[in-house]
N, C-alpha and C positions, 0 to 999 in steps of 0.2 A: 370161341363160340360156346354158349350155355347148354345146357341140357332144352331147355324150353326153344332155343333157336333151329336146336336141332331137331326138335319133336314137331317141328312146324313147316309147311309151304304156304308160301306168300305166293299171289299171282294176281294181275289186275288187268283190266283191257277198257279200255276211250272208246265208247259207242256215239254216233249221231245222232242222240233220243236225248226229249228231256228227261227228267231223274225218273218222272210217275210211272211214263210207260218205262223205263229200262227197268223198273220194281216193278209193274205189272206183267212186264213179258216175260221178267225171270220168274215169280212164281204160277204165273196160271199157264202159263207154257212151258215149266219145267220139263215136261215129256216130250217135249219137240227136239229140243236139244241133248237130253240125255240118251246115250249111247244104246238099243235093243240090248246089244252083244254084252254088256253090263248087265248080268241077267245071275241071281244065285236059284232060280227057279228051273226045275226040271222043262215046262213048259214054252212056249218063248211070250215075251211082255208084247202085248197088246196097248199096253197104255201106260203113263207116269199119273201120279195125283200129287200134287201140292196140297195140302190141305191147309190156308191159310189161317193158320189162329195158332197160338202158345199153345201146346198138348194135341197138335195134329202133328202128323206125319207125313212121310214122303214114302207114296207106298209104291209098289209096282204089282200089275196087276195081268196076270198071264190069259191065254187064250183062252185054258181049261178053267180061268175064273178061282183058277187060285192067288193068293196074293203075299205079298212080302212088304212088310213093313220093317224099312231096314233106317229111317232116319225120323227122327223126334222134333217137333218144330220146339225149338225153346224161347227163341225171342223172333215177333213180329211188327216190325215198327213201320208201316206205310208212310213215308217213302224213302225209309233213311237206312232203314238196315233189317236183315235175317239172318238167325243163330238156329242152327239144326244139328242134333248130334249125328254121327256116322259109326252107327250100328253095326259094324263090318271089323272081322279082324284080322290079322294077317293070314289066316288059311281060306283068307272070302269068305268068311261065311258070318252068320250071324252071331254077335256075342251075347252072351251069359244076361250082363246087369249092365246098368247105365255107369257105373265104376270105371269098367274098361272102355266105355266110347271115349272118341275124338268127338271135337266141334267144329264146327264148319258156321264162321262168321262172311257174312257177306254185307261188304257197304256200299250203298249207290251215291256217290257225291257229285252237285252241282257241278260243273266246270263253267257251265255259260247256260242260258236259257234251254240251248238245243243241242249241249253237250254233256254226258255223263261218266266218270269213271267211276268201273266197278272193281273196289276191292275184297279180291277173298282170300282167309287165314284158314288155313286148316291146320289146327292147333291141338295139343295136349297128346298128338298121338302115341305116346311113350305110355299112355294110358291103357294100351291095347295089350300089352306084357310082352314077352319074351317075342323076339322076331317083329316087333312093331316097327320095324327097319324098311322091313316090305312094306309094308302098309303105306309109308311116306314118300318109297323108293316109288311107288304103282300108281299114287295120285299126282307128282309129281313130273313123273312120265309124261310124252307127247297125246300119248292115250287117257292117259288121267284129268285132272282139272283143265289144262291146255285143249286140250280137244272140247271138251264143256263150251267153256270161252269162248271157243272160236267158231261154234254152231251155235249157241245162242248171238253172239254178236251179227252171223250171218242171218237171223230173223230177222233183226232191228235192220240189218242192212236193206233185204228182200222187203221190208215195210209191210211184212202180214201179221 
């Protein structure tokens, strides 16, 4: 295994949605399926934002109206793929400079009219320095990306 194999989680999940809405309901419903209890704010989150365009972010946005912007949209391609870094280091907290982020690639591909897999790579995390172990070890986790996955697929399932 390479260093880049190892700085990485792969994870992908088959929804019963065509590609548009499985791209639409991941980003403008990102806050539906991301976790409250995911939370680097003193307050607790009241909302997620996707901000969809290259130089938006993924912010979270607490009760008291504080907010956190903890991921950078870097590629927006309707309906084929999103690249967002993950501003987060292994002490959870927010990092320094765009240097130490990961990325987080996410792809919606065809299967059938009314079927879509979605792949996501979270990548480069070796970028995060020393103990970037956790970082991989905590998104990889049942709680980590798998859990995401499996509450947004439960949208598209639920049909809202």
């Amino acid at each position: 295994m390479t260093q880049a194999d190892a700085a990485a989680v792969r994870k992908q999940v088959v929804v019963e949605a065509p590609q548009e809405r499985a791209f639409a309901v991941f980003t403008e419903r990102f806050g539906d399926f991301k976790p409250r209890e995911h939370n680097l704010m003193a307050a607790p989150i009241s909302r997620t934002v996707f901000e969809p365009r290259v130089g938006g972010h993924i912010v979270d946005i607490a009760e008291d109206g504080s907010e956190c912007r903890w991921a950078r949209v870097l590629a927006y391609e309707p309906y084929e793929r999103v690249v967002f870094s993950w501003d987060i280091g292994p002490d959870w907290q927010l990092v320094a400079g765009p240097e130490n982020a990961s990325e987080v690639e996410v792809r919606f591909i065809a299967e059938t009219r009314h079927r879509t897999r979605i792949e996501l790579e979270h990548r480069r995390i070796d970028r995060h320095g020393p103990g970037w172990e956790a970082v991989r070890d905590g998104i990889a986790d049942d709680a980590g990306w798998p859990l995401y996955l499996d509450r947004y697929a439960a949208l598209l399932v639920e049909g809202r």
